[in-house]
C-alpha positions in Angstrom: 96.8 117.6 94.2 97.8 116.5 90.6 95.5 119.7 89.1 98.1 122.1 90.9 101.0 120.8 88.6 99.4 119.5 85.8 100.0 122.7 83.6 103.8 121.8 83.9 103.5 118.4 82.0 103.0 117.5 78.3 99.7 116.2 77.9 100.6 113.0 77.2 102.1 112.6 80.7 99.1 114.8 82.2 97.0 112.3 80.3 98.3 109.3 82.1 98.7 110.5 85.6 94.9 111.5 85.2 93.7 107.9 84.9 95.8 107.7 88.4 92.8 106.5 91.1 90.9 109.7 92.5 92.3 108.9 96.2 95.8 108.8 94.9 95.7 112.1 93.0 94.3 113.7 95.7 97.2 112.4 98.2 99.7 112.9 95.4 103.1 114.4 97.0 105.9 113.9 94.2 106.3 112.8 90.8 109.2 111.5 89.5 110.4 111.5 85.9 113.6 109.9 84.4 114.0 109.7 80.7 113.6 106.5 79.4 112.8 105.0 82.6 109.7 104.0 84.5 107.8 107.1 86.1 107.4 106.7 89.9 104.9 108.5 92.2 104.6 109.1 95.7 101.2 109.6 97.5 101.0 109.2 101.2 103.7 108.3 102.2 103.8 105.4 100.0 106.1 104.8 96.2 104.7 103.4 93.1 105.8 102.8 89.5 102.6 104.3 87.4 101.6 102.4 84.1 100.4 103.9 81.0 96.7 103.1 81.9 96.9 104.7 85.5 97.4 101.3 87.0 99.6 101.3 90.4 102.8 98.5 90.2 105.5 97.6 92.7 107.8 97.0 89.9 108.9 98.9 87.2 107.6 95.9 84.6 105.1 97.4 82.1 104.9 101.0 84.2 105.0 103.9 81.5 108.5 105.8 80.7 109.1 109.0 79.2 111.0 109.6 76.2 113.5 111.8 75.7 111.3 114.5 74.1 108.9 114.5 76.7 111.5 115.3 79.1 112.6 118.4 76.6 109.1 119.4 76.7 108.7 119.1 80.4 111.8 121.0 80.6 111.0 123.9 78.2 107.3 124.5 80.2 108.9 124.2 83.2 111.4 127.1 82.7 108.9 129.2 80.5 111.0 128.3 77.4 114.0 129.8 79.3 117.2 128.1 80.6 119.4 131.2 80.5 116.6 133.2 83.2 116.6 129.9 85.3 120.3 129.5 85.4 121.0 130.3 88.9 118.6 128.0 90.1 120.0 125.0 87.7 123.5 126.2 89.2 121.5 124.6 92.8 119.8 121.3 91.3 116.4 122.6 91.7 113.6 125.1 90.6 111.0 126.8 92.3 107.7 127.8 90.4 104.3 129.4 91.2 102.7 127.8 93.8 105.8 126.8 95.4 106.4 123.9 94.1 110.1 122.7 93.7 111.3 121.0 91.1 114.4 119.2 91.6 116.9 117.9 88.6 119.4 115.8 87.6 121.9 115.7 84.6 125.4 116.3 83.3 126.6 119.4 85.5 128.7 122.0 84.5 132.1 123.1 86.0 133.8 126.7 86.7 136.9 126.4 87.9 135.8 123.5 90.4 132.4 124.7 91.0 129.3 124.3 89.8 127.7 126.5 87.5 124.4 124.6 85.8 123.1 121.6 84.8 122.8 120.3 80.9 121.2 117.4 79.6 118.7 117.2 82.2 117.0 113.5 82.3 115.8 113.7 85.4 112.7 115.7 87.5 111.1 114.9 91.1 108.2 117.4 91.2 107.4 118.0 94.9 103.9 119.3 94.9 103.4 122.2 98.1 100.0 122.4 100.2 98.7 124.7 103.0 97.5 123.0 105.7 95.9 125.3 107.6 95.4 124.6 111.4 98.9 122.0 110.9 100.2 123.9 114.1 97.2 124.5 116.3 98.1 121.4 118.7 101.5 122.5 119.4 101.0 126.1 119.6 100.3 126.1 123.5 103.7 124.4 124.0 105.7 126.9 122.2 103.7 130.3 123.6 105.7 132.8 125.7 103.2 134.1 127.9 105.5 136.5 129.6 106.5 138.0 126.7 103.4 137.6 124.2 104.9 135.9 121.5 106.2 132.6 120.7 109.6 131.2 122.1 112.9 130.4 119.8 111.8 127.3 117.9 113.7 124.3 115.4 111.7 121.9 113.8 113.7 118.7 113.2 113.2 116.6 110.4 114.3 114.1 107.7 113.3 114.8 104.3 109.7 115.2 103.0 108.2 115.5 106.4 106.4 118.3 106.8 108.5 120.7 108.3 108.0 123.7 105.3 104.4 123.0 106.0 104.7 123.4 109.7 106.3 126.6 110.1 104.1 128.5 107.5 101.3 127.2 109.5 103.4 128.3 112.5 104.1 131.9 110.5 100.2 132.4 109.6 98.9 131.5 113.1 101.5 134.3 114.8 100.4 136.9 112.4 96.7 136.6 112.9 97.3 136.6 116.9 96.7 132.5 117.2 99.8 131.6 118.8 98.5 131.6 122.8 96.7 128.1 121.8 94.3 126.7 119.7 90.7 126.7 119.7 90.1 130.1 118.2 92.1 132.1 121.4 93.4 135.2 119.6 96.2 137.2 120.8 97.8 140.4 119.1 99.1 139.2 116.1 103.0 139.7 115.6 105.5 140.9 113.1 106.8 137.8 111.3 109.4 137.7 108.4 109.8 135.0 106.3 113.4 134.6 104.3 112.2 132.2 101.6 115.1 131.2 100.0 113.5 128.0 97.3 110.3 130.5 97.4 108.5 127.5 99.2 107.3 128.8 102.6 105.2 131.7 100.9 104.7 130.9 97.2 105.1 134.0 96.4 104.7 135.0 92.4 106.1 139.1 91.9 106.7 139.5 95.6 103.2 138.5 96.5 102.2 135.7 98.9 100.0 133.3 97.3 99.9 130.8 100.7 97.8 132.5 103.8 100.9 133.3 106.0 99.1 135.9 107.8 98.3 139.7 107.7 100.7 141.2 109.8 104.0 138.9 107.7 106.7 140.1 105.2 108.6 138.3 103.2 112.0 138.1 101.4 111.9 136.2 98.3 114.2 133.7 96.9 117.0 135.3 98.8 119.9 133.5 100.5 119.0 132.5 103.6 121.8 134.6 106.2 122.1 137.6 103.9 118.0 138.0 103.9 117.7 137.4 107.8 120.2 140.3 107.8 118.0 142.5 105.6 115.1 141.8 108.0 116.6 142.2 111.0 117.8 145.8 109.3 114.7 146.6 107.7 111.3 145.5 108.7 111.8 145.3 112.6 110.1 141.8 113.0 109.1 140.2 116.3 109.2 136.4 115.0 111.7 135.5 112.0 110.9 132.3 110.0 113.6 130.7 107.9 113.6 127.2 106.5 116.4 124.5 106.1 119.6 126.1 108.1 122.4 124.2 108.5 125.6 126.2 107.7 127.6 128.0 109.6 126.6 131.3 107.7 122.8 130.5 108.1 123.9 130.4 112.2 125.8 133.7 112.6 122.9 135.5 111.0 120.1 133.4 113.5 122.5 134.1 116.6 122.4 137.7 115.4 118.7 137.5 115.6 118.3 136.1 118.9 120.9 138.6 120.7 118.5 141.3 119.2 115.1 139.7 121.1 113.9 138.6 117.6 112.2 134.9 118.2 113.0 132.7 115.6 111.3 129.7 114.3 113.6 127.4 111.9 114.0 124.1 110.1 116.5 121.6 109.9 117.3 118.4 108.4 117.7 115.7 111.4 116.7 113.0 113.0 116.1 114.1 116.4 117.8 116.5 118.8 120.7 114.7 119.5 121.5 113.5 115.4 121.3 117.7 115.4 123.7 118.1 117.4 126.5 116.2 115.4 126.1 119.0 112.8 128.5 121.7 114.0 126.6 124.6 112.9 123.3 123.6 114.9 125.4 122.4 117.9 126.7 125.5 118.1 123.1 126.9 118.7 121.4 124.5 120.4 124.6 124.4 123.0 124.5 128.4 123.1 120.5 128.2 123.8 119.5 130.4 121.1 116.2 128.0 120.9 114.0 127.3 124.0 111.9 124.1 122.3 112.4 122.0 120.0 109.9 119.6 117.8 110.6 116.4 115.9 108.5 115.2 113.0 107.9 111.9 112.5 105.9 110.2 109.8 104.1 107.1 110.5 101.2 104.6 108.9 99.0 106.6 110.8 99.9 110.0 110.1 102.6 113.0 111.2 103.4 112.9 115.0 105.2 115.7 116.9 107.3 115.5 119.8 108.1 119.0 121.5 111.2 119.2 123.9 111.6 122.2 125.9 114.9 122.4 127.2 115.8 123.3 131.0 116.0 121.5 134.1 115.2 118.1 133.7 114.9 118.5 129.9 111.4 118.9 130.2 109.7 116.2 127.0 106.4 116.0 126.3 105.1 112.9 125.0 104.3 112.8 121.4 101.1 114.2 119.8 99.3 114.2 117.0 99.7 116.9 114.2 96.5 116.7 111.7 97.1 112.8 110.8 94.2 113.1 108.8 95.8 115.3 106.2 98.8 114.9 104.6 102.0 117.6 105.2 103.9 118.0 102.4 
């Protein structure tokens, strides 16, 4: 994983997170970079402080820290030598760049009558390296097939942080393009219209309006657009039969879904939770889920052994299914 991101780093970082161990690298997930202080990894699920000879510490004692011009350098490839083209994305705390990967920052902000308006003196970077997983959403795809109406039912994926959700549902957007979503083990359907509204340009990777993840032949997407406003323009535009939007939560993003929905348009979302019920304390997504606008749920877990799933389809008796696996054996981003 550390070859996907290693063109964004000075080569004296690069240089040090190269002498990382081979199975580390390859299970790499985020780097995290704070001037003057001890660079941290994550890899599997697990945190480490990396020192200068690729070693793996507990403590920050001896790890390696980036100076201050390291961090300008990291900075400068990052935006292509560019702040003022990346400012509305420093306006949000975070950066997108090819191959989806998001960059998220820290510094002194900067204030417009109360509001935000960029970030300066930036000291701080967690680089969250994206994958494709493909075949992430083959065990649950039975469980969320409409068979009545050939397509897939309404769907949230519940999640905390850094679970695999983003992963999920382009799995879950690739599968319903090529026709996979009746089940796994090759059954093929007729593929669907899917739109994705990739706000953080995550889901699709897309560089110039082009996909560079497999989300399927028969799936448009809306780049780096705000989430409600583009589910608008799809709805309007490219008459989908699934929409795919990730991390919803305001009220906005749920006036725009519900408008969805009422026009026979499945959806499959993301959101940052717990489980159903921690969902449901977020007025927004109680809203939803109280109005049925989704007919299954799934929490993500993470565990020592891998990602679990848990699919709930609501109705009588609030139908669970008992937790399954989802691809332990490779790591969701």
């Amino acid at each position: 994983m550390l070859e996907r991101v290693t063109h964004l780093l000075p080569p004296e970082m690069a240089a040090v997170l190269g002498r990382l161990p081979d199975g580390v690298k390859d299970r790499l997930e985020e780097i995290r970079v704070r001037e003057g202080r001890p660079l941290e990894i994550g890899f599997g699920g697990e945190s480490r402080f990396a020192g200068e000879d690729g070693s793996l510490r507990h403590t920050p004692e001896q790890a390696y820290r980036p100076s201050s011009e390291l961090c300008r350098k990291m900075l400068e490839r990052m935006t292509n030598h560019s702040l003022y083209a990346m400012e509305e994305e420093l306006r949000r705390g975070y950066i997108t760049v090819s191959g989806g990967h998001r960059i998220g920052l820290c510094g002194r902000t900067v204030l417009e009558r109360g509001a935000v308006r960029g970030i300066r003196d930036i000291g701080g970077f967690n680089i969250r390296i994206a994958r494709e997983v493909v075949g992430a959403a083959d065990g649950l795809l039975p469980q969320l097939a409409d068979r009545t109406r050939g397509t897939i039912v309404s769907t949230l994926v519940l999640a905390p942080p850094q679970q695999g959700k983003t992963t999920l549902i382009r799995d879950l957007a690739r599968s319903i393009s090529y026709g996979l979503y009746a089940g796994s083990g090759g059954m093929r359907r007729e593929g669907r219209k899917v739109a994705i509204v990739d706000e953080r340009s995550e889901i699709a990777a897309c560089v110039r309006g082009v996909p560079t993840f497999d989300v399927g032949p028969r799936t448009d997407v809306m780049d780096a657009c705000p989430k409600a406003e583009g589910m608008m323009m799809m709805l309007r535009s490219m008459s989908p039969d699934v929409l795919v939007v990730d991390e919803i939560g305001h009220a906005e993003d749920a006036a725009a879904l519900r408008e969805a929905v009422h026009a026979g348009v499945s959806v499959i979302a993301t959101a940052h939770a717990r489980d159903l019920q921690d969902a449901r304390d977020r007025p927004a997504l109680r809203e939803l889920i109280e109005e049925g606008a989704f007919a299954a749920f799934i929490e993500l877990r993470r565990t020592a052994e891998g990602f679990r799933s848990r699919v709930l389809r609501p109705g009588p008796g609030a139908l669970a299914r008992e937790p399954t696996a989802l691809q332990p054996e490779r790591p969701l981003c």
